[in-house]
N, C-alpha and C positions, 0 to 999 in steps of 0.2 A: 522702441527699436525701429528702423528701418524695416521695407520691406522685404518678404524673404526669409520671415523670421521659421525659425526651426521648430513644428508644431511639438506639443506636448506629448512625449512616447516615443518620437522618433529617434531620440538621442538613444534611450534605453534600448531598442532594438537592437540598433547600430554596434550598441556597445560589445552585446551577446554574437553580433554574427559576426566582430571582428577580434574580439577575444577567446578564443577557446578555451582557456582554464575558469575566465569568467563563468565560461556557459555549462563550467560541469559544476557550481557551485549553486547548492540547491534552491530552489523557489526565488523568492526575494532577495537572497542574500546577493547576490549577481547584481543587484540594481543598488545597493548600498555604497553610497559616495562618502568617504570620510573627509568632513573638511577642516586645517589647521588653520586659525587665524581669521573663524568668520564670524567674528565679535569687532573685528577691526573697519577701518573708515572704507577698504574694496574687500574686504571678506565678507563683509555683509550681503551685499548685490551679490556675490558668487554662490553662496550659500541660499541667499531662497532661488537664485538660477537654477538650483540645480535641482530642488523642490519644482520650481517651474517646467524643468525639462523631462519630468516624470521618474527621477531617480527617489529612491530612499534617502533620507540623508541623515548622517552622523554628523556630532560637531563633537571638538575634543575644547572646553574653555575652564581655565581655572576656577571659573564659578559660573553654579549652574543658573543663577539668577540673569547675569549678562547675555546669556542665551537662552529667555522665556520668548522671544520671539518668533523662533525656530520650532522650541518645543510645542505651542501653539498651529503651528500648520502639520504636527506629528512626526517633528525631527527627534533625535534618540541624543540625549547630549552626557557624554561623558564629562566630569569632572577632573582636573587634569593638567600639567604643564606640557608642553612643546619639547622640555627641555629637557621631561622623564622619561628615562625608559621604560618603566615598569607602564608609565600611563599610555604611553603609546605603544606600547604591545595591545595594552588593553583595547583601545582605542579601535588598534588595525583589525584585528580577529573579526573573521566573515565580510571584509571589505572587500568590492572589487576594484576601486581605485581610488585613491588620496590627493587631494590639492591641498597645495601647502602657502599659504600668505604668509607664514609665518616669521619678521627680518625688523631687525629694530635699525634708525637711521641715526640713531647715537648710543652712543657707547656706554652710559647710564641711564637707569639704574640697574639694566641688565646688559652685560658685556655684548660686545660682535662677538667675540670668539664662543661665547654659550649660544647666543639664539645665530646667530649668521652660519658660523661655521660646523659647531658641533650638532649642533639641532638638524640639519639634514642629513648627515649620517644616522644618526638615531633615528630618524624613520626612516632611512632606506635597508637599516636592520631588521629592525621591526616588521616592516610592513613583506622585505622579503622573506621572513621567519610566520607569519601568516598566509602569506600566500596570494598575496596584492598582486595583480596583474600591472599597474603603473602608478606612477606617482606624475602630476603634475605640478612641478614647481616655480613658484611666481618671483621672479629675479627684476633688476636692473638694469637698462640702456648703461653701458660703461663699466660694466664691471669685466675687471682686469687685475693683473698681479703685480698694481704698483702701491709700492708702500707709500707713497705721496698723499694717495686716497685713499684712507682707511675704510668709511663702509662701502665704496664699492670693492676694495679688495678684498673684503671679507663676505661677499656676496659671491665676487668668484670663488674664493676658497672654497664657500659654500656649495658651490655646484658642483663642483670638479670632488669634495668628500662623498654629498650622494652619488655622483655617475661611479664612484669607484667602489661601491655597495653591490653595486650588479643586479638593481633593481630596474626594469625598463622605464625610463621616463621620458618625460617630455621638458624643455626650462622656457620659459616665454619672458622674456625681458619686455619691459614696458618702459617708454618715455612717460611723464607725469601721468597723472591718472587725475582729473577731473570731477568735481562731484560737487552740490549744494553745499555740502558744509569737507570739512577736514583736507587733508593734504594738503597743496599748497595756496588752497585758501586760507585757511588756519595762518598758513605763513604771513602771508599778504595782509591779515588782518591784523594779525602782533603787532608788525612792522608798521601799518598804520595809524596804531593807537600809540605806539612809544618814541614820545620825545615830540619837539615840537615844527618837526620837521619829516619827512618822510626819505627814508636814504635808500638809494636806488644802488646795489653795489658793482662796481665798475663801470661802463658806458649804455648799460643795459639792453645790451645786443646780442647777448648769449643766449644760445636758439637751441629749444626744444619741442618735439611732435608730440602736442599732448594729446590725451585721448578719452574722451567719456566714460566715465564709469561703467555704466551699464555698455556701452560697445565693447570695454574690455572685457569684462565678465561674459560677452557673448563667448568670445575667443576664447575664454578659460574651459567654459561648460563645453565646447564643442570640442576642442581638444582631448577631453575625457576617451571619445570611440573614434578619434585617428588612430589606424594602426601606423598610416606612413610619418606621423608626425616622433615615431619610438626613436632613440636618439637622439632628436636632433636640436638643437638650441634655434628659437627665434625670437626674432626681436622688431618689436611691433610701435606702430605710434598714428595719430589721427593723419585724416586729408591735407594738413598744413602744416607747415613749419614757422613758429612764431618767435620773437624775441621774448625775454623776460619783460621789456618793458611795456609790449605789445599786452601780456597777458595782465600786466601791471594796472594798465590802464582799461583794457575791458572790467579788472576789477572795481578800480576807483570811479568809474563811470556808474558801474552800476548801484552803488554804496553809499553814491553822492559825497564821495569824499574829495575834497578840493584842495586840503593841507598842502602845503609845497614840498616838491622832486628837491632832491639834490644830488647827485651824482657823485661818490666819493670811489677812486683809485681801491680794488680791491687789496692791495701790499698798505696801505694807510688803514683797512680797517681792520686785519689781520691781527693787530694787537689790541684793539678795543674787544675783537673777540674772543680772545685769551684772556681778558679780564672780566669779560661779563661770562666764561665759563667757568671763572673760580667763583665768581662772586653767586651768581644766579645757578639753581637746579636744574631751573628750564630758560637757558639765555636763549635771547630773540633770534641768535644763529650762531654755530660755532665754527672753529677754523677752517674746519674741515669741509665743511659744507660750505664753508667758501673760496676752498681752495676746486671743490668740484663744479660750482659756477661755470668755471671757465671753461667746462670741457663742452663738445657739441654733444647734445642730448636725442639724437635723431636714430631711427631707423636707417636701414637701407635702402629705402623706398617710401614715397608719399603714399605707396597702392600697398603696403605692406599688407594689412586686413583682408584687402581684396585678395590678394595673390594665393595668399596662406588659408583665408576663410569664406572668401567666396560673394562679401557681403561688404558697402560700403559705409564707415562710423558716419559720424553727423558732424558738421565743421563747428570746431571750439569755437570761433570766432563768433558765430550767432549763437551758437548755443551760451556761452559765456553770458552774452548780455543781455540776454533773458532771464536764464537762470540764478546768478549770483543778485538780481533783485529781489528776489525770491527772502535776503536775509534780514536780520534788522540793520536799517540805517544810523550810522553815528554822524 
């Protein structure tokens, strides 16, 4: 992390002097972070963050195997779907506050409308039926209430069923999220190894403010003991704003991959990706996510971090071409 970082305990403090119900919950149980989704590729860095930040931490994962990680630094892990009531009651009881990753970006094997939309309701019952002082929930840059884009409208949906729980929370939208392996490296990889060409989809100028993992995870764990942060939605992304093809190529740089670009009209590829989503389980991209391409993927501010958290991320652009060497080369 950058300097400036948030020593060990001071979060936990922070959290008691600006929570009052927190701080009538006895001993430890006050510093007990419930985290949804920290088995996944930014749940991970949030969840030992918050080990890091001197909280207790719960994790709720469908098996308890996938979080021996956790268990290892003396995390409590429930066993459990996201998408049960009964587990996430269980889950909430003695929590002082919950962050939630929890958002699938296709719509099988498990629907949007169970984990996007109905799933945040369901903790923001739960966790107000326990006695959760906040929920932190981890959303999308773009998400809105158009039926065009299906998982961002069902991200919004998703926010707007917790806010109406009446549970105080915080939503932080995030442009890409960054990391050595998964997200949209994973993408970039697929797409690199399939076919004998590399297709770049539309002119590849669709511009996104990505942001380091672990910077985002700062902004998650720190939001925990904002009180002025209760209502309000933000939406966060790194020091630059880059094209797809800009990140495209920090990737192939570092990968040493040389395969040739080609450039295809995103309306020409719109039906090959309707048939690689009948044909394939996990196709290389579906309509959908190609119909969200096109949208700007930014913040409202290059200083968004700073403004909201006080702390400058690290620019994707050199972090990129360090890091993503980091993998194996094909």
């Amino acid at each position: 992390m950058n300097g400036g970082d948030v020593p060990p305990g001071r979060a936990r403090r922070s959290l008691r002097a600006t929570h009052p119900v927190a701080a009538t919950i006895c001993g430890a149980l006050a510093d007990r972070i419930l985290v949804l989704g920290a088995t996944g590729f930014f749940g991970r860095a949030v969840a030992h963050g918050v080990l890091d930040a001197g909280y207790q931490l719960r994790v709720l994962a469908r098996s308890a195997a996938s979080a021996g990680a956790f268990r290892v630094r003396g995390a409590e892990v429930v066993e459990g779907d996201a998408t049960d009531p009964a587990a996430l009651a269980r889950a909430c009881q003695g929590c002082a506050a919950v962050i939630s990753l929890v958002g699938v970006k296709r719509n099988r094997p498990q629907t949007y409308l169970d984990v996007n939309v109905d799933a945040p309701r369901l903790l923001g019952e739960a966790a107000r039926a326990a006695g959760v002082t906040k929920v932190i929930y981890i959303s999308s840059i773009g998400a809105q209430p158009d039926a065009r884009f299906k998982y961002l409208a069902s991200r919004w949906a998703g926010e707007q069923a917790l806010q109406r729980t009446g549970i105080p929370s915080t939503i932080l939208r995030f442009s890409h999220i960054l990391g050595e392996d998964g997200g949209i490296v994973g993408d970039f990889q697929r797409r690199a190894e399939f076919g004998p060409v590399v297709v770049i989809p539309g002119d590849g100028e669709q511009h996104s403010q990505p942001i380091i993992r672990e910077d985002a995870a700062r902004c998650v764990i720190e939001a925990i003991s904002r009180a002025d942060l209760y209502g309000r939605t933000v939406e966060l992304g790194g020091p630059e704003i880059l094209t797809y093809q800009q990140l495209f190529d920090f990737f192939a740089a570092a990968r040493g991959i040389t395969k040739r670009q080609v450039k295809v009209p995103i309306p020409l590829l719109e039906p090959i990706a309707a048939i690689l989503g009948a044909a394939m389980g996990d196709p290389i991209i579906t309509s959908d996510e190609l119909s969200t391409l096109g949208l700007e993927n930014i913040a409202a501010s290059l200083d968004a971090v700073l403004q909201h958290f006080g702390f400058r991320p690290h620019s994707p652009s050199a972090w990129a071409q360090t890091h993503w060497k980091l993998r194996k080369v094909f």
